[in-house]
C-alpha positions, 0 to 999 in steps of 0.5 A: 771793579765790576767783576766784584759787583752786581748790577740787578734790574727789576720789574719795579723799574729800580737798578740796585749794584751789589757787592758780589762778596758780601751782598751788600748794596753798594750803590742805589736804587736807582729809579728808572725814568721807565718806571712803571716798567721794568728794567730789561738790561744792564751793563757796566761800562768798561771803567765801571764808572757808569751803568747803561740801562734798557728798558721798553722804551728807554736808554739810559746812562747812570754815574755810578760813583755820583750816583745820578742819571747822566741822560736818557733817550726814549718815550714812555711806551705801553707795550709787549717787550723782550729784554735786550742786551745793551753794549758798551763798545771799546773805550767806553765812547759809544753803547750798542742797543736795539731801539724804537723811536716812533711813538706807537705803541705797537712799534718794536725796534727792529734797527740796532743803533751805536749811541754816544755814551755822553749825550746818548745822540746816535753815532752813525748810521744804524744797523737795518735789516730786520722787519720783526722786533730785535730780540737779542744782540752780542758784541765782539770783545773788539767791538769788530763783529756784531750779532742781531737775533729776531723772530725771522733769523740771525745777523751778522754785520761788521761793526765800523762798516755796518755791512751785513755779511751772513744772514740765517732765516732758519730759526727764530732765536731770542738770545745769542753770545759770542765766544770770546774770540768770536768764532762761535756763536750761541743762541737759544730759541 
């Protein structure tokens, strides 16, 4: 279903999903509780019943098909961010995303943690490693290798494990993507 939608954050902390075939509004707005911040991701769950969204300080869950907000996690934050991608994982259980749950208003989230998608509790234990802010994440199609970019490198980590097994501290990168077999790498700088 949602090879034939579009899910569309914005500045004004709205999400809105679009047909991809005539443009309509198929769905929402849905109104972020992290208004008045903006929405920096969004990702339909494998099923495309439900939308993760992630902005500054907040992950949320929508029912696409209800439409309503399942549940959230995060405080309203005042801060500097990048936008983040979030990650559904294989079966739509969990959601991959970088997060910060101090109260500062100049902490970043640096862990990357896997919450449960029904009641967004963190799911084992979290990916730590990097000392500057999380500025990019891509998942495997498998859900087996995950890759973390910060302004000190590039992570590699095996995902069940959360072992670290490559590190790269040669450049800053703000993006990256797996290939869909998971032997390249991207990532922009």
């Amino acid at each position: 279903m949602d090879s034939k939608l579009l899910a569309s954050g914005f500045f004004d902390g709205t999400v809105w999903i679009r047909s991809l075939d005539t443009g309509e509004l198929v769905a929402g707005p849905f109104h972020s509780v992290a208004f008045p911040t903006t929405v920096g991701a969004v990702r339909f769950s494998h099923d495309s019943r439900k939308l993760a969204v992630k902005s500054q300080s907040y992950l949320e869950v929508w029912d696409i098909q209800a439409p309503k907000l399942d549940n959230k996690v995060g405080k309203r934050r005042a801060l500097f961010w990048l936008p983040v991608p979030v990650f559904w994982t294989t079966k739509d259980r969990t959601i991959v995303a970088a997060f910060c749950f101090t109260e500062g208003d100049n902490d970043h989230a640096k862990t990357i943690y896997e919450f449960d998608s029904s009641t967004l509790e963190t799911v084992g234990t979290p990916f730590e490693g990097h000392t500057c802010r999380v500025t990019g994440l891509a998942l495997s199609n498998d859900s087996t290798l995950l890759a973390s970019a910060s302004f000190e490198g590039i992570k590699l980590w095996a995902f069940e494990s959360r072992q670290l097994f490559a590190s790269f501290h040669d450049t800053a990168a703000y993006s990256l993507v797996l290939s869909p077999d998971s032997h390249k790498l991207a990532y922009m700088t």
